[in-house]
N, C-alpha and C positions, 0 to 999 in steps of 0.2 A: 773268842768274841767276834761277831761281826757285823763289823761297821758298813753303813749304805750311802754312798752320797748322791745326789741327785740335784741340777739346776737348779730346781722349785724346792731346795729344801735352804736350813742356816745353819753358818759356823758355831753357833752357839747352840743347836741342837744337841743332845745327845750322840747320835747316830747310829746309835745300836738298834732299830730299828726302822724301814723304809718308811713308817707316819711322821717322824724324827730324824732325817736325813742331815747327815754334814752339805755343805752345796762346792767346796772346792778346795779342787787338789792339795793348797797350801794347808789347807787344816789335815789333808792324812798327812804330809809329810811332818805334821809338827808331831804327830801320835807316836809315842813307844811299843812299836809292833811286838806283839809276843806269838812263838809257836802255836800255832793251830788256829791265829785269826785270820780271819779272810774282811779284806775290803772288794765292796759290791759299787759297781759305777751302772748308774741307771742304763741300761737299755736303752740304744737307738735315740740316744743321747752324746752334745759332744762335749768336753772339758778342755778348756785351756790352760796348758801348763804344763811342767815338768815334774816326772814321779820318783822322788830323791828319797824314799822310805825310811824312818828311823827306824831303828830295829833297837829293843832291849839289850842289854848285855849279855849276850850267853858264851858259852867255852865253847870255842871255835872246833872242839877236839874232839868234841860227843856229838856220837855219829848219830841221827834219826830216820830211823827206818819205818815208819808209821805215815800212810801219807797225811794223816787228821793233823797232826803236829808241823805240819808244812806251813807258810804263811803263804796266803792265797790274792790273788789277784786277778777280778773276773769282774761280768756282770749281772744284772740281773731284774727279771722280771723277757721282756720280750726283747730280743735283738741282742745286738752288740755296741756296747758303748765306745766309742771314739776317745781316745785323749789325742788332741791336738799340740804340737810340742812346738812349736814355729820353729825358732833359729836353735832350741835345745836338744837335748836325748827325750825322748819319749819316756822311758826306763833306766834310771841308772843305780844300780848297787856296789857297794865296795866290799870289800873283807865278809860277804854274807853267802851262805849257803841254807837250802834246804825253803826252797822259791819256788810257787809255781803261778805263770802267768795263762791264763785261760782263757778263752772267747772275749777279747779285747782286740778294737786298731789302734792303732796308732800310727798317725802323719805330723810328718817334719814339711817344713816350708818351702822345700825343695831343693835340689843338690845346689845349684846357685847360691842361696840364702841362709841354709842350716848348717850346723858346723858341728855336728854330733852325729849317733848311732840312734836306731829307733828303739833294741832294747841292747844295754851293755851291760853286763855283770864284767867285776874286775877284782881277781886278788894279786894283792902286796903284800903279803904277810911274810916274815921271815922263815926261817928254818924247814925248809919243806911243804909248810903246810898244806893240806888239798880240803876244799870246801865240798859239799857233797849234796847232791838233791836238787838239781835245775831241772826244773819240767817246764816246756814253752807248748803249749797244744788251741790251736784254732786260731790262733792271729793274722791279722793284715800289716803289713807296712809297708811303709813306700815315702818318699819326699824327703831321706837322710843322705845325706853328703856321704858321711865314712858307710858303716856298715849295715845291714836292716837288723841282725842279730850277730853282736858282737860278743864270742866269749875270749876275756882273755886273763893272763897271768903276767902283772910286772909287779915282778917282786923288788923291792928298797934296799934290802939288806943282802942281794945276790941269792942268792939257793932258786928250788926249782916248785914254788907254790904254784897251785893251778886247782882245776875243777875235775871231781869225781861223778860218774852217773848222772852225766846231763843225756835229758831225752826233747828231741824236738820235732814235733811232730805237726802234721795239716797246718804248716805255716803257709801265705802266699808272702810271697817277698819281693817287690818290685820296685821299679821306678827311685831307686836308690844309686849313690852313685859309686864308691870303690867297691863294694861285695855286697852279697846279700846276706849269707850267713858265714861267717868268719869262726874260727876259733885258731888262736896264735899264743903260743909261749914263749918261753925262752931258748935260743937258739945259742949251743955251745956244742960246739962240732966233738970235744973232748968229752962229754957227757952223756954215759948210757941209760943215764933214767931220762923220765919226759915230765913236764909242766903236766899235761893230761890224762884222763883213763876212761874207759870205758863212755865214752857217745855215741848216740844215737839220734840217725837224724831219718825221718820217712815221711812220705805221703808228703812230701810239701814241694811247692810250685815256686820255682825264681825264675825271674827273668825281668830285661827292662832293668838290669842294673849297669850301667854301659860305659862306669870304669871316669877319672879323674885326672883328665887332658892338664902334662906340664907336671905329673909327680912325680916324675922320675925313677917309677918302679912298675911291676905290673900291677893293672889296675882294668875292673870290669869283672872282675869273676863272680861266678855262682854259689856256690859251695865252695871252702878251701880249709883243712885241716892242715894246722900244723903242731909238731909237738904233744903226739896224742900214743898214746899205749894203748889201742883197743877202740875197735870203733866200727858201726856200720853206717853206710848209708843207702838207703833203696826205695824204691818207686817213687822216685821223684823225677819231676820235671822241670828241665832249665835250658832254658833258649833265652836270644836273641839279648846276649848280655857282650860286652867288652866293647864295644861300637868305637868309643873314644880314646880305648888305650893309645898314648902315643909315643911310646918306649920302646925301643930297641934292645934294651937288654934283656925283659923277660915281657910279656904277655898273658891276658889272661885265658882260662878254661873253665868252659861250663863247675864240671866237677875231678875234684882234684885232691891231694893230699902229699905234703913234701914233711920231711924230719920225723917222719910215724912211725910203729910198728904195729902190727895186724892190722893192717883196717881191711875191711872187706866192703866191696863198692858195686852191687847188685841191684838186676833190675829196673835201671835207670834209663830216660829218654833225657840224652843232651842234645841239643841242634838249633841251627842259624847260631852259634856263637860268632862272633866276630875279634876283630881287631882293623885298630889304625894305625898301625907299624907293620912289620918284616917278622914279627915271631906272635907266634901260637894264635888263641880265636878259635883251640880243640873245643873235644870233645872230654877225651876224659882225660887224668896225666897221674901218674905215678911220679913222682918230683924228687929229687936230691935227698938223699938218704931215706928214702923207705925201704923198708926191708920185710919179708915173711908177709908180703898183703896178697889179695884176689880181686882180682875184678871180672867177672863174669856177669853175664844174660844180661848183657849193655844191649842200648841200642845206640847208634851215633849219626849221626846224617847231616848234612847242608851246612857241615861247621868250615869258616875260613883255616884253620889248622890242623893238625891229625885228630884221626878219630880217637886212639887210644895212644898216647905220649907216653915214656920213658924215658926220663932226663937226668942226667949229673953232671951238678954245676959244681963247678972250683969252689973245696973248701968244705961240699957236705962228708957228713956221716956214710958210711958204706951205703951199696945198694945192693940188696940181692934177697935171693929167692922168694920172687913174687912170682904170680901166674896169673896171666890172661887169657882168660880162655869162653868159650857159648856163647861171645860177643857177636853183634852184628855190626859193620861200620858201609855206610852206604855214600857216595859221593861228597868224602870229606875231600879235605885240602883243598879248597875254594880257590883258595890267595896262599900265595909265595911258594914253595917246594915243601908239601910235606907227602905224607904217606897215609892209608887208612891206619895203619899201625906206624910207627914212627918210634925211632931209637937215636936218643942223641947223647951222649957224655964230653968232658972232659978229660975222664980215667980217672977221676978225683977219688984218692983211696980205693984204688981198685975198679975202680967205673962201672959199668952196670954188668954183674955177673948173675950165674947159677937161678938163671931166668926161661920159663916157659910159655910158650903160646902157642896154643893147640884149639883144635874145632873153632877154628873164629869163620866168619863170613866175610869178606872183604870187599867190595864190587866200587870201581873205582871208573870215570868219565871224564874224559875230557874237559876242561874248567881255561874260562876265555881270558882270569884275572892272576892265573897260580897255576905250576906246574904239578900236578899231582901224581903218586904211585900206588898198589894197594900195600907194597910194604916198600920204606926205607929204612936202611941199616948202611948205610955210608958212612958215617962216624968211626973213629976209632976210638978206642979206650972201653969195648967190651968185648967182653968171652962168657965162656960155655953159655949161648943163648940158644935156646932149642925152640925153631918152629916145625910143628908133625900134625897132620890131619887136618890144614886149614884149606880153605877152598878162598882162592883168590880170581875176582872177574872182571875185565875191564872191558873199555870198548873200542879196544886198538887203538886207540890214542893214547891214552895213560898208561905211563909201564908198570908192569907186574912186580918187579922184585929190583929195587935200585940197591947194590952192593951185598948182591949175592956171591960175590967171590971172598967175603969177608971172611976171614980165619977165625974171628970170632964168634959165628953163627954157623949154624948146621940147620939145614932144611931135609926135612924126612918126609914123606905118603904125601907131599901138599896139592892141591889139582889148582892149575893152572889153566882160565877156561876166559875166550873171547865170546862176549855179548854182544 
């Protein structure tokens, strides 16, 4: 079935028809949503309110592969309809899978005033369960406190529920204040399964998310995976976010991924990220227990932290065999001491091992705010790290290679070249 609301239309309409329109939000959320209807928000039109969806009873356990059988959320006729959410979520679902949100904005009241996410799906469900079919494609958001697209798993009864085959695509994400797009599970260092699987996130634009001054964690990122078994993300773009972090303990980065395995982080433009503390305001980071990822055909440039980060923090899951490699990193490390590549651990379970970085481009300048290098590996708590074939350039002020004497690193063919 599908429902139309529009301004000029009424609660006591039908709705099953644009002549017959519902005219506000509170009348779909009172609706018993079934598989394969779609509600239609007039075009270049705005709604005020919060979108709390009931959905039918269905068995959480049957999987739908059909996208007609999806419940839909778009709009229609010319333009894109606006839900306005002030101090709320824009979108918010529980225990629901098999969603897709379409040519829709959505603005919150701004990070000061709102106290919500612009779209958040969330499972709690016991025993495992994973929810299946998030499609987000063509939205705006902007003016959310926490996240602009929040996925996440907190489960009640403990185990590791989460979300299957989410795809997220031609998002713009801005002017939000802890993340733009998040997805977060459950963190249990003793646990080899993940809350997530398989995401995909492309083509979409963050930036202007500049992080939640006084949270006492990092805060301001663009992208950030956690808890994910399988995942890409590529050709997006994300600047000019983390402005306000003011935490010393961790920091944020463009785009990022900690607690994963495979994610593959391709083709991406991260730069001007920042930070208001002593750590990160990268580019991109591979974070405390990822393991078997890629990050290749980056670009990185004009970030206050490294351009490409490897970090283990006390207390993750192992770290090992990733590769970074066809990257370009161009005058990162703005602010504080990092590196166009950058290597930090603990030694936490073994600290960052059985690590490669090859054909990368490095080119590293003098910076009036941060001491920069094209590579730091001064840390202890790794081994077998293999850099071969990278071309490192600076401008005789920035050092080439900080802790190159490291027993944990071997440098093989690298060229080494003053601009």
């Amino acid at each position: 079935m599908d429902y139309y609301i529009s301004p000029f239309g009424n609660d006591s309409n039908s709705g099953i028809s644009h002549k017959y329109p519902w005219q506000s939000i509170d009348r779909v959320n009172a609706e018993q949503l079934l598989p394969g209807d779609s509600v239609l928000f007039q075009g270049d039109q705005t709604f005020k309110g919060n979108l709390t969806p009931t959905f039918a009873d269905t068995d959480t356990d049957i999987d739908i592969d059909i996208a007609d059988e999806s419940i839909t959320f778009s709009s229609y006729g010319g333009g894109r309809a606006t839900i306005d959410a002030g101090i709320g979520a824009g979108f918010y679902a529980e225990n629901i899978g098999d969603v897709r949100i379409i040519d829709l904005n959505f603005v919150g009241a701004g990070t000061e005033q709102n106290i919500n996410s612009g779209i958040w799906f969330v499972n709690t469900l016991p025993e495992h369960k994973k929810l299946k079919h998030l499609h987000i494609e063509n939205v705006n958001i902007s003016g959310f406190k926490f996240a602009g697209i929040n996925i996440a798993a907190q489960p009640i009864e403990g185990g590791l529920c989460g979300f299957s085959n989410v795809k997220i695509t031609h998002a713009t994400v801005h002017d939000n204040g802890d993340t733009g797009i998040n997805c977060i599970g459950s963190w249990n260092p003793e646990e080899t399964r993940y809350s997530h699987s398989d995401i995909y996130i492309a083509k979409c634009r963050v930036f202007k998310n500049f992080g939640i001054p006084g949270k006492g964690s990092h805060s301001g990122n663009g992208i950030v995976l956690g808890q994910v078994d399988g995942a890409t993300i590529e050709h997006c773009k994300v600047y000019d976010n983390g402005r306000y972090n003011d935490c010393d303990v961790g920091g944020p980065v463009g785009i990022w991924a900690w607690d994963s395995n495979r994610v593959l982080i391709q083709r991406n433009e991260s730069h001007h990220n920042r930070t208001n503390s002593k750590k990160d305001g990268g580019g991109f980071d591979l974070d405390g227990g990822v393991r078997n990822s890629i990050v290749q055909y980056n670009y990185s440039h004009e970030n206050d932290g490294a351009g490409y980060l490897m970090a283990q923090f006390e207390g993750a899951k192992a770290f090992h065999n990733n590769v970074i490699r066809y990257n370009l990193s161009e005058n990162d490390g703005r602010k504080n001491t990092y590196g166009g590549v950058h290597l930090w651990s603990t030694g936490s379970n073994g600290g960052i091992r059985n690590t490669t970085i090859y054909q990368n481009t490095i080119i590293s300048s003098k910076s009036t705010t941060g001491n920069p290098a094209a590579v730091d590996c001064m840390t202890d708590g790794i081994r077998n790290i293999r850099f071969y074939g990278n071309t490192f350039k600076t401008d005789g002020h920035a050092a080439f290679i900080r802790g190159e004497d490291n027993l944990g690193v071997v440098f093989e063919g690298n060229s080494c070249l003053s601009v």
